[in-house]
C-alpha positions in Angstrom: -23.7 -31.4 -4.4 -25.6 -32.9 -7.5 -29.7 -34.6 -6.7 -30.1 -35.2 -3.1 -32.9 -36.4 -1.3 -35.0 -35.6 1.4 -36.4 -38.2 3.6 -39.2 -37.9 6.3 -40.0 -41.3 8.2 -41.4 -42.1 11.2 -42.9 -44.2 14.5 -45.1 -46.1 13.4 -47.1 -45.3 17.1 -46.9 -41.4 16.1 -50.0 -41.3 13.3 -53.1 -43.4 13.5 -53.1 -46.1 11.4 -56.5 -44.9 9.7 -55.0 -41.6 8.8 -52.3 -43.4 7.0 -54.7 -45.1 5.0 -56.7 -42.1 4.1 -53.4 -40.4 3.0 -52.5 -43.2 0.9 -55.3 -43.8 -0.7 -55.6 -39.7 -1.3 -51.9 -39.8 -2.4 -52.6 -43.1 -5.4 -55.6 -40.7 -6.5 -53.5 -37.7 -7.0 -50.4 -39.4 -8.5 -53.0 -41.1 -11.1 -54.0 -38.0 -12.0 -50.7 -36.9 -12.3 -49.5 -39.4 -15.1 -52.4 -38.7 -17.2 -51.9 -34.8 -17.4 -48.1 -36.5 -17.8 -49.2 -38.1 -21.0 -51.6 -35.1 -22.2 -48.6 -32.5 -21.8 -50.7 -30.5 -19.2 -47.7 -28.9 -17.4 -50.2 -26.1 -15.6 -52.4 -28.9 -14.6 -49.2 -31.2 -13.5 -48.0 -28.6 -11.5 -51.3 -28.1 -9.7 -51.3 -31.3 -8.8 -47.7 -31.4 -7.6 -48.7 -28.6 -5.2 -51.9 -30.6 -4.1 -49.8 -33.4 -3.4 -47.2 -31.7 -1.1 -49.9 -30.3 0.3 -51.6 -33.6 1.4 -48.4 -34.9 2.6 -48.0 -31.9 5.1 -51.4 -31.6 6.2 -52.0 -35.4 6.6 -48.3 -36.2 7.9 -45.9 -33.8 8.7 -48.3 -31.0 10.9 -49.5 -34.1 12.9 -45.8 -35.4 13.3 -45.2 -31.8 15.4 -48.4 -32.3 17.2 -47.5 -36.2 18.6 -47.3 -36.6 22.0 -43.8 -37.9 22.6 -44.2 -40.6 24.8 -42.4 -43.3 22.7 -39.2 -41.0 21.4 -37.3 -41.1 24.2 -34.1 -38.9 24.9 -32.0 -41.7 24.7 -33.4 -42.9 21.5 -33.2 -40.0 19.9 -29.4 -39.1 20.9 -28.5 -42.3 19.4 -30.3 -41.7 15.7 -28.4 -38.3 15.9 -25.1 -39.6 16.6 -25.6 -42.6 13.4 -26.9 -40.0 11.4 -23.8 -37.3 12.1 -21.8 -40.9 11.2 -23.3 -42.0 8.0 -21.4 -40.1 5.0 -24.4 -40.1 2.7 -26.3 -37.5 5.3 -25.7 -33.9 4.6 -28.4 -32.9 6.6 -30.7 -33.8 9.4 -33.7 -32.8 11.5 -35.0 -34.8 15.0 -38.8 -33.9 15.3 -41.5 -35.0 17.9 -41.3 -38.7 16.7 -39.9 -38.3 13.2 -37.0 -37.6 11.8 -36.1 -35.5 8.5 -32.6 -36.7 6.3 -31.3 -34.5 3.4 -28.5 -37.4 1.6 -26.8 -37.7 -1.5 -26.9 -41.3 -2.9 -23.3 -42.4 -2.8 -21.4 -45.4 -5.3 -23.7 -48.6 -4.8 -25.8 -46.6 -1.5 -29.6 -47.3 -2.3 -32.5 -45.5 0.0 -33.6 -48.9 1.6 -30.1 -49.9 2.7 -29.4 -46.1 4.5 -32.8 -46.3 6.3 -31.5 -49.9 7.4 -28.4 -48.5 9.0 -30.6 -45.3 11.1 -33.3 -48.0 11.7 -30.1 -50.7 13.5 -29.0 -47.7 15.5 -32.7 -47.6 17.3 -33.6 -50.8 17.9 -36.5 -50.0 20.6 -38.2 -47.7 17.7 -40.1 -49.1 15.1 -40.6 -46.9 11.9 -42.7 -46.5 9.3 -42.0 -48.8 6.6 -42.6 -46.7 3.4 -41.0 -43.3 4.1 -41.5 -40.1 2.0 -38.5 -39.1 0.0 -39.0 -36.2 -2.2 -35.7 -35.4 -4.6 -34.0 -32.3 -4.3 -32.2 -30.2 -6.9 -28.7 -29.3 -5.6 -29.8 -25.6 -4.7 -32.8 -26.7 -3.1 -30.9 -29.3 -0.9 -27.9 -27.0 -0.2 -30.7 -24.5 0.8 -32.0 -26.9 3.1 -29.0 -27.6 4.7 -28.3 -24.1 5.5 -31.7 -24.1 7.5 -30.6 -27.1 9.5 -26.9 -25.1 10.2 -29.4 -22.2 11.3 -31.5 -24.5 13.7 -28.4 -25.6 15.8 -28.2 -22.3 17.1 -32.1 -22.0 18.4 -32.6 -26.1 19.1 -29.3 -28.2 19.1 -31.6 -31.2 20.8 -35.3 -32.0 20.5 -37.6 -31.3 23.1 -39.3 -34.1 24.7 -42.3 -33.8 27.0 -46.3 -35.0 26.4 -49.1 -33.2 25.3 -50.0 -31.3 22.1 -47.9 -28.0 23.1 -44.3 -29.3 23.4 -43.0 -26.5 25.2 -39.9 -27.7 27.8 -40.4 -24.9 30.7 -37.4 -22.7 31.6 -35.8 -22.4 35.0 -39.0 -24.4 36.0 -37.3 -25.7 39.5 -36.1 -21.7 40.6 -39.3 -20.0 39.4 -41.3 -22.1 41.5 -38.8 -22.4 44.6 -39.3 -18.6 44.3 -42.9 -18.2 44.8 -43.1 -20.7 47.5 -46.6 -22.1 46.0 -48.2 -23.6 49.2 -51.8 -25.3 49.9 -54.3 -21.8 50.4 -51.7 -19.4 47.9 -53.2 -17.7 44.9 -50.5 -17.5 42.7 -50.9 -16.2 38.8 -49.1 -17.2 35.7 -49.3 -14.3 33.5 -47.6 -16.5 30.9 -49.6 -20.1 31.0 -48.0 -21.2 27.8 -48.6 -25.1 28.0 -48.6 -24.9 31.7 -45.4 -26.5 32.7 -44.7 -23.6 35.6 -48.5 -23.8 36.6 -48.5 -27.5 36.6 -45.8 -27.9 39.6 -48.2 -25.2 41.0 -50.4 -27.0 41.0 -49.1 -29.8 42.6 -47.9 -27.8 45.6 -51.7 -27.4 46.4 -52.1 -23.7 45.0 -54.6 -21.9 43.5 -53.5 -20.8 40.0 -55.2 -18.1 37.4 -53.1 -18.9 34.2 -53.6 -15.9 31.3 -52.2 -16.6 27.7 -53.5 -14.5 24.8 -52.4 -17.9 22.5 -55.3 -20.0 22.1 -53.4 -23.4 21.1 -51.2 -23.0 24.5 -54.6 -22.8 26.7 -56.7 -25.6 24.8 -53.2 -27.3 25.6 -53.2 -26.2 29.1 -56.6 -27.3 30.1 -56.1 -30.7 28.9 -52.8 -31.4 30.4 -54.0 -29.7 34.3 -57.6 -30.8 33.8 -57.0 -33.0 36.9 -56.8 -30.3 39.3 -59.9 -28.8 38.5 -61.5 -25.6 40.2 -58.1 -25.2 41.0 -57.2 -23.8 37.8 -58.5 -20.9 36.4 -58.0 -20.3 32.5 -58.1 -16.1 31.2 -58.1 -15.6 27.5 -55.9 -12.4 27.1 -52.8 -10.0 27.3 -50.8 -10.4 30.6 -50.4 -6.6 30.1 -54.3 -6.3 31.4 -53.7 -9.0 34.1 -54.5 -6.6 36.9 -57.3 -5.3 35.1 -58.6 -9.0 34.1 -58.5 -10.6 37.6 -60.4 -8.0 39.6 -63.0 -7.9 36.8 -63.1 -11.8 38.2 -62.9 -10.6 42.1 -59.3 -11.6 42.6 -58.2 -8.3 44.3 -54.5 -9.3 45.9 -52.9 -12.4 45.3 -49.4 -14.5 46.8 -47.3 -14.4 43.9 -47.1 -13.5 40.1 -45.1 -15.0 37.4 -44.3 -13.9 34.2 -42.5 -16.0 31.5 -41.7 -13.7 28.6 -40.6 -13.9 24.9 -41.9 -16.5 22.4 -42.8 -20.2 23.6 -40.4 -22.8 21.2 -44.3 -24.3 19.7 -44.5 -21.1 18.3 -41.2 -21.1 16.8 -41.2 -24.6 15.6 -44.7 -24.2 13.8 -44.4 -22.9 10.3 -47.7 -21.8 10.1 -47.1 -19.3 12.8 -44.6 -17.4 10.6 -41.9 -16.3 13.9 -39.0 -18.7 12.2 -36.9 -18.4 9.0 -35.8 -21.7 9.5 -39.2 -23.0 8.0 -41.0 -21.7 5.1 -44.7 -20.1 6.2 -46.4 -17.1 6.3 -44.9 -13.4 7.6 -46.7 -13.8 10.7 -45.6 -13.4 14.0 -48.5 -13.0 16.1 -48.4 -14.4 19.5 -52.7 -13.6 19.8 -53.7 -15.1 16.2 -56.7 -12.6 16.2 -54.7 -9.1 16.6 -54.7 -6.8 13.5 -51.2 -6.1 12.4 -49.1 -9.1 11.3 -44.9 -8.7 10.2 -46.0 -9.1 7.1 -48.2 -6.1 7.2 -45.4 -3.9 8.8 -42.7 -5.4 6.2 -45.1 -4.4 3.6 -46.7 -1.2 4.6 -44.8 0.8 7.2 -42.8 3.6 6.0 -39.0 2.9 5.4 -37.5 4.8 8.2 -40.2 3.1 10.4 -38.9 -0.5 9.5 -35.6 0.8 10.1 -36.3 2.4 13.8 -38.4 -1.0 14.2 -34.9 -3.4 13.6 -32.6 -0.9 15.4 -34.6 -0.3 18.3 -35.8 -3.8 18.8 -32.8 -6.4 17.2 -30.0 -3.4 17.9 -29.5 -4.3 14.1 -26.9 -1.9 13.4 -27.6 -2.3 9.7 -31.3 -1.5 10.1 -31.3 1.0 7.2 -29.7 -0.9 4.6 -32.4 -3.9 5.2 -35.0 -1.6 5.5 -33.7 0.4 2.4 -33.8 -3.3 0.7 -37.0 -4.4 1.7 -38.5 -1.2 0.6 -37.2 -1.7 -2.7 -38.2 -5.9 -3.2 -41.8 -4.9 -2.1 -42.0 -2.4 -5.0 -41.3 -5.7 -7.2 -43.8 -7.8 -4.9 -45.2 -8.2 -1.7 -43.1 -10.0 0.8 -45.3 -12.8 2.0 -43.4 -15.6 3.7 -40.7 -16.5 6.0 -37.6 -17.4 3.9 -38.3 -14.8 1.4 -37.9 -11.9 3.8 -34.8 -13.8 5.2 -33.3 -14.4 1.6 -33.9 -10.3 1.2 -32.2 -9.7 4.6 -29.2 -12.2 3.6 -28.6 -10.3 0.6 -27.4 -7.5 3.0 -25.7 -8.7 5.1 -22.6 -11.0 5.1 -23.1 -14.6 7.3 -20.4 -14.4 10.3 -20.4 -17.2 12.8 -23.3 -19.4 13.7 -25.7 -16.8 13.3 -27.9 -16.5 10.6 -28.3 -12.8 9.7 -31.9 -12.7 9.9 -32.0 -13.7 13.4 -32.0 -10.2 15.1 -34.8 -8.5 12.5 -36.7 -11.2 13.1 -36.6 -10.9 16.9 -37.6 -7.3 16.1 -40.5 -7.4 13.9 -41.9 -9.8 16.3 -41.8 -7.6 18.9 -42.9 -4.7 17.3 -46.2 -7.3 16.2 -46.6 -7.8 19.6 -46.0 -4.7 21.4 -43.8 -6.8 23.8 -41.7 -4.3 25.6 -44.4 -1.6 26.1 -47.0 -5.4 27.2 -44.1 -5.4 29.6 -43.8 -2.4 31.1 -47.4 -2.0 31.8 -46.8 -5.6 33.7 -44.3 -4.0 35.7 -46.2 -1.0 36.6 -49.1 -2.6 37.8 -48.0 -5.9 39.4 -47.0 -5.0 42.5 -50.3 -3.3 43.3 -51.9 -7.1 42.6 -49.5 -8.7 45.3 -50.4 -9.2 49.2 -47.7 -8.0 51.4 -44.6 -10.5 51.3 -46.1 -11.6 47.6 -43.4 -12.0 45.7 -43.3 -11.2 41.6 -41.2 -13.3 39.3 -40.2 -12.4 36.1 -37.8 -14.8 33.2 -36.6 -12.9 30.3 -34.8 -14.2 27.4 -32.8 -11.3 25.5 -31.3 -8.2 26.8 -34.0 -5.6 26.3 -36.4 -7.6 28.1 -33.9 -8.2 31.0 -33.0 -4.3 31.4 -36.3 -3.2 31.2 -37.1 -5.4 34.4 -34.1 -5.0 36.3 -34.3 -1.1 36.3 -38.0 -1.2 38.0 -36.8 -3.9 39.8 -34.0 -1.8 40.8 -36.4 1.1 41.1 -38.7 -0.2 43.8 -36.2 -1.3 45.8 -34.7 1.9 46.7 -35.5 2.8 50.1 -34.6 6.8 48.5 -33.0 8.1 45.2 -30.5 10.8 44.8 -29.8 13.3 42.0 -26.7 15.4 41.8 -28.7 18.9 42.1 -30.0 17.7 45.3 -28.2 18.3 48.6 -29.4 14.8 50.1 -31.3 11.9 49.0 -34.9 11.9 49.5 -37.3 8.8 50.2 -38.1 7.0 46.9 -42.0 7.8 46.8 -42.3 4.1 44.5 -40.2 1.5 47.3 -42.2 -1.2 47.6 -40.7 -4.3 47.5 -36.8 -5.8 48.1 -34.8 -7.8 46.0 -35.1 -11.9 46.7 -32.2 -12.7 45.0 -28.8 -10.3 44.2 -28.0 -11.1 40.7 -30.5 -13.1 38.5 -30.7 -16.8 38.4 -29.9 -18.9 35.0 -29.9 -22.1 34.0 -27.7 -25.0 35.6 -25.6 -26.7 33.6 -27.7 -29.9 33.5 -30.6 -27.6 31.9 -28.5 -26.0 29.3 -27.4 -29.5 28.0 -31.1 -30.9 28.0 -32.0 -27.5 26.5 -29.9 -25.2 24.6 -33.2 -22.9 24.1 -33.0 -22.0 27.9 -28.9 -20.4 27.3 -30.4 -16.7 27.7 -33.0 -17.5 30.3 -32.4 -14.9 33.5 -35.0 -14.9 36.2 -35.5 -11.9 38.9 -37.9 -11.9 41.9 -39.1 -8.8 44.1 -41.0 -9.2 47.1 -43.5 -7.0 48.1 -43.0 -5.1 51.6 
């Protein structure tokens, strides 16, 4: 791979027209300014500006590209530019965004920019792009780097997501969560997991009353203005679902129909850089779910003793070589703090051999973001105290997304379904002091096979529902 370019173009419908402008005209300011400290030999000052100009581009163009409501990009659409752009030999590389699409090419024989965008633009005729893309060259480690990133996202998002609003979040086993709390006209039901309120919406819509909690602040500003229309209805709670219990009575909800819980990481929080949860995008070592807590990854990467990082990876990614990363990590912080996302997944790479599809910062990364959070031990304390919210015949709802999640609920699931328990040193089994509830379904519900092609995201997606006795 020699120079190969990056291109970002869009629908024209997805940025206002007078944000162009203002980007445009900031851009012929900054690329003035450039060719003078060009001809002066200022390369500290020409660098500056190179930075200030990326800069504008993704604060004026590409952040509001993820934030479009996607009204115009349809499914269709969209599985048509990815099969011309899997066809066309001069793409090495390609990402489908809300309504925009990223190309990594390599200029082939008599191949010119204008003519390649020509052949994606012919295989979408309904869509009408931008007419000036941004192409930014690539060295041939830059652009195979790139590429590498794109091989990563197949495994987390092998289609885009499609739905309106400014929290593009396509909701899980939407159809079977709500089939399962039987949302009714007079219910109060409670979304311990609002996220951008797809589950709450068809709530909603049933004619219940819903209290949605989220401890993100983008998903509830997006969650208010999608389910505005069903006013008093709704009922928005800033906070930890782990205090749910604690939160509604504070508001005089004492017993409720049914609860819902949705846990793990919600794909706008993966897909913005800014947020730091994703190596496939280069931000800061983030990971907080609640933007305002104290302890970010990049804290615990830097800080925490090594055999804490280590117990951290092992005990939350099952990484079995936790102490070799956290050996390296230990040692590249010595040299300098490990600030962003790709840097802490080069230092991870460096340990460990790529097999498969996998990248092999995937299961750290699912680790330190649970440590950030506390997400197991926000669990549990869910568990323990939801079934004390629920009326009699309430039933609790829970979707989980990796293993640990998934055990810890189908144990006190299990638990409090137990009419008695038994031990070996006893000579009979004796009543189970905690049976509360049965189990509504035998084995957990997944995704159909209509969902898992729409979204791949959902592949790990088991749900479980008690109901309370």
């Amino acid at each position: 791979m020699g120079t190969c370019y990056r291109v970002l173009m869009w629908e024209k419908c997805a940025l206002p027209e007078n944000q162009l402008e203002d980007w445009a005209a900031q851009r012929r300011e900054l690329l003035a300014r450039m060719r003078d400290a060009g001809i002066k030999g200022s390369r500290g000052l020409l660098g500056q500006l190179e930075k200030e100009l990326y800069s504008l581009t993704v604060k004026k163009i590409e952040l509001p590209l993820t934030q479009t409501p996607r009204a115009a990009f349809s499914f269709a659409r969209a599985e048509a530019l990815a099969q011309a752009l899997k066809a066309d030999s001069a793409v090495l590389a390609y990402r489908l965004g809300t309504a925009s699409a990223e190309v990594l090419m390599e200029l082939q024989g008599d191949d010119d920019m204008a003519s390649a965008q020509t052949r994606w633009q012919e295989a979408t005729p309904g869509m009408e792009w931008c007419s000036t893309p941004i192409v930014q060259a690539m060295s041939a480690a830059e652009g195979a780097a790139w590429q590498e990133a794109c091989r990563c996202s197949e495994e987390e998002a092998d289609t885009p997501e499609y739905t309106s609003g400014d929290f593009h979040h396509v909701t899980v086993l939407l159809n079977e969560a709500v089939e399962a709390l039987q949302p009714a006209e007079g219910k109060v039901l409670v979304d311990a997991t609002l996220g951008g309120g797809g589950h709450t919406e068809r709530l909603l819509q049933a004619g219940a009353e819903v209290w949605g909690i989220d401890q993100d602040p983008a998903a509830r500003a997006a969650a208010k203005a999608r389910l505005a229309a069903y006013g008093d209805r709704l009922h928005v709670i800033a906070g930890n679902f782990r205090n749910a219990v604690e939160m509604l009575r504070k508001r005089g909800v004492q017993q409720v129909d049914g609860l819902l819980a949705d846990i793990g990481i919600s794909s706008p929080q993966v897909d913005c850089a800014e947020r730091g949860f994703s190596f496939l995008h280069e931000g800061p070592l983030d990971m907080r779910m609640n933007p305002s807590a104290p302890r970010s990854a990049a804290d615990i990467v830097n800080t925490a003793p090594e055999a804490e990082i280590a117990d951290i990876l092992w005990q939350y990614g099952e990484e079995r070589a936790s102490r070799a990363i956290a050996r390296r990590i230990v040692q590249e912080r010595a040299k300098a703090p490990i600030t962003t996302t790709t840097q802490l997944a080069s230092i991870i790479a460096a340990v460990l051999p790529r097999k498969g599809k996998q990248h092999p910062a995937t299961r750290s990364f699912q680790a330190l973001r649970i440590a950030v959070n506390d997400e197991l031990g926000a669990l549990d304390e869910l568990l323990q105290s939801g079934l004390s919210l629920l009326k009699s015949g309430g039933r609790f709802a829970v979707i989980t997304f990796h293993s640990l999640e998934d055990r810890a609920v189908k144990r006190y699931f299990e638990h409090v379904c137990k009419p008695e328990i038994d031990r070996p040193e006893w000579p009979a089994p004796r009543p189970n002091p905690a049976y509360a509830a049965r189990q509504v379904y035998r084995k957990p519900l997944t995704p159909a096979e209509a969902e898992l092609t729409a979204n791949p995201r959902s592949r790990s997606a088991k749900l479980r529902v008690i109901e309370k006795l």
